[in-house]
C-alpha positions in Angstrom: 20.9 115.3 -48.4 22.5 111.9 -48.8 20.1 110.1 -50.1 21.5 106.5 -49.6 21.5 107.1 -45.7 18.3 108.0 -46.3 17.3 104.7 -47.7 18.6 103.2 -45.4 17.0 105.1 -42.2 14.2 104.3 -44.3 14.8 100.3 -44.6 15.7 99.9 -40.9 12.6 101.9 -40.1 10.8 99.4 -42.0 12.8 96.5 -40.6 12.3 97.9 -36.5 8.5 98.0 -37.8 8.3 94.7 -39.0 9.7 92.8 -35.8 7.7 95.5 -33.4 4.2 94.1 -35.5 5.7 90.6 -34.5 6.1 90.9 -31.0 2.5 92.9 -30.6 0.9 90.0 -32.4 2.4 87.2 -30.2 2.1 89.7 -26.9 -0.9 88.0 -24.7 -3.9 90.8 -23.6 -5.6 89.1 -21.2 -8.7 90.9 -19.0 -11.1 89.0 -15.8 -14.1 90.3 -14.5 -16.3 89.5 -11.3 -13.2 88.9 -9.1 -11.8 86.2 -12.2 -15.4 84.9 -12.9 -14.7 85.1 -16.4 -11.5 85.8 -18.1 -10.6 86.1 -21.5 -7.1 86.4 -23.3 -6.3 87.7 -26.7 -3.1 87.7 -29.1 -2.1 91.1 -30.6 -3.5 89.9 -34.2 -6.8 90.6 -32.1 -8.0 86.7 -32.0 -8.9 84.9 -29.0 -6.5 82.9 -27.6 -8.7 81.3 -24.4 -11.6 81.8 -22.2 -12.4 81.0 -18.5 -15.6 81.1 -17.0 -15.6 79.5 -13.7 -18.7 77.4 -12.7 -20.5 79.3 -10.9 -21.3 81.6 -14.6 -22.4 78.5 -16.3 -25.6 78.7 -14.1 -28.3 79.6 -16.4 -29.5 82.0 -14.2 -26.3 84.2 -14.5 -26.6 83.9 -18.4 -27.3 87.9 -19.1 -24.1 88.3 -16.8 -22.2 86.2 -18.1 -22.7 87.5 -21.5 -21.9 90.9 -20.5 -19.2 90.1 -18.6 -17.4 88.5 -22.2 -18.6 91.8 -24.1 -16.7 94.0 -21.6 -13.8 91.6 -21.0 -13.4 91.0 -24.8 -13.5 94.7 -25.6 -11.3 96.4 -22.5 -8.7 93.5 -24.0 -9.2 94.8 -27.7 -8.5 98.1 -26.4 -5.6 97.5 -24.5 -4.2 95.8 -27.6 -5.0 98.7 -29.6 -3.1 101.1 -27.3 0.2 99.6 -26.8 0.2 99.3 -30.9 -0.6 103.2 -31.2 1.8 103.8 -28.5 4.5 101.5 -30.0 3.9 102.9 -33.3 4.1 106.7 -31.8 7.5 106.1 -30.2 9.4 104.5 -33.7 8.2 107.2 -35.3 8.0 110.3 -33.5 4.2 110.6 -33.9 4.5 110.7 -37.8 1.5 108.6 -38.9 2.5 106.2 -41.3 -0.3 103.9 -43.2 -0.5 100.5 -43.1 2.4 100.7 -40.6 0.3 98.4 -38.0 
């Protein structure tokens, strides 16, 4: 076993990693409910980049749905995020888990 390729397999691995982790944290996840009554748009790094709620939400009387609607919107985008880095991460490295890879 050559040991030096190795390495080196190893340092690109590391390197293909590194600019993967990039592009998922600038990527835009971005989820609407109620027909784009409220919308809601996250960066791979999992922080909110924007939120829309159109007027009609802001009526207090639509309060408890508007607050669900953010729960489920924020958390079907966290997921989605969450995905394409385990299936990103799954591809570069043939399923082989590797800590503190994302």
């Amino acid at each position: 076993m050559d040991m030096q390729k190795l390495l080196n397999q190893a340092m690109k691995l590391q390197e293909d990693l590194s600019n993967t982790q990039k592009e998922l944290n600038e990527h835009t996840y971005t989820e609407s409910m109620g027909g784009g009554a409220v919308s809601v748009s996250l960066l791979g790094t999992m922080q909110v980049s924007d939120i829309h709620i159109s007027d009609e939400m802001m009526d207090p009387e639509n309060r408890e749905d508007l607050q669900d609607m953010l729960i489920s919107c924020l958390n079907k985008a966290i997921e989605k995020a969450k995905a394409e880095k385990e299936e990103k991460m799954k591809s570069m490295t043939g399923g082989m888990n590797i800590p503190g890879a994302f």
